[in-house]
N, C-alpha and C positions, 0 to 999 in steps of 0.2 A: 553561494549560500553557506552561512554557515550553521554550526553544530545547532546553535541556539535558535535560527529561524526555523519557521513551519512553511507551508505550502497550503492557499486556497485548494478544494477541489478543482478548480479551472484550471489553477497552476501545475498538479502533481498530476494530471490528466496530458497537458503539453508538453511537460517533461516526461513524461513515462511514452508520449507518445499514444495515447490511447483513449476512448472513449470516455464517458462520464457511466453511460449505461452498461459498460464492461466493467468499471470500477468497484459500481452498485452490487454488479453480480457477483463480484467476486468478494464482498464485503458480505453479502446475503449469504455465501457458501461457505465461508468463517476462513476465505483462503484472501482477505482485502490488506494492506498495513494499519499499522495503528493508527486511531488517532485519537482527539481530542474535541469538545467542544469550546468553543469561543461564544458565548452566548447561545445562542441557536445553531451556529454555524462549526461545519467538522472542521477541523484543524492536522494536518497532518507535517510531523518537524524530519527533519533530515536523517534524525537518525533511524528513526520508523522508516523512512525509506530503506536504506540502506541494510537493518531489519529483513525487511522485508525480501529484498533482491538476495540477500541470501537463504532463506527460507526454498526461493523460488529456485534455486541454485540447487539445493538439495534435495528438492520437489523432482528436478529433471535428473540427479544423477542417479536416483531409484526407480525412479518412471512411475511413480505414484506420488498422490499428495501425500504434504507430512502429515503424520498421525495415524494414515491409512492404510501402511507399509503390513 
């Protein structure tokens, strides 16, 4: 995938390995990746991934979420 594609929630769910209703929640807790709409539908691009995993990276080497440090 590259920089410029995105990720259905079905996709970035199989890739990340992880539920749809873990994704929810952790978009509900303001700890999800970015994303985007495509009509109705969320959009999430490689680089919000990638975003993201380091956020979660940073998340773990303080042993709190960010923001909450």
């Amino acid at each position: 995938m590259s920089d410029t594609d995105s990720y259905t929630i079905n996709e970035f769910c199989a890739a990340e390995r992880i539920s749809r209703s873990l994704l929810y929640a952790l978009w509900q807790q303001g700890r999800g990746p970015r994303y985007y709409l495509a009509g109705t539908h969320r959009r999430i691009t490689e680089q919000a991934r990638q975003d993201w995993h380091r956020h979660l990276e940073a998340e773990a080497a303080t042993g709190l979420p960010k923001g909450r440090e």
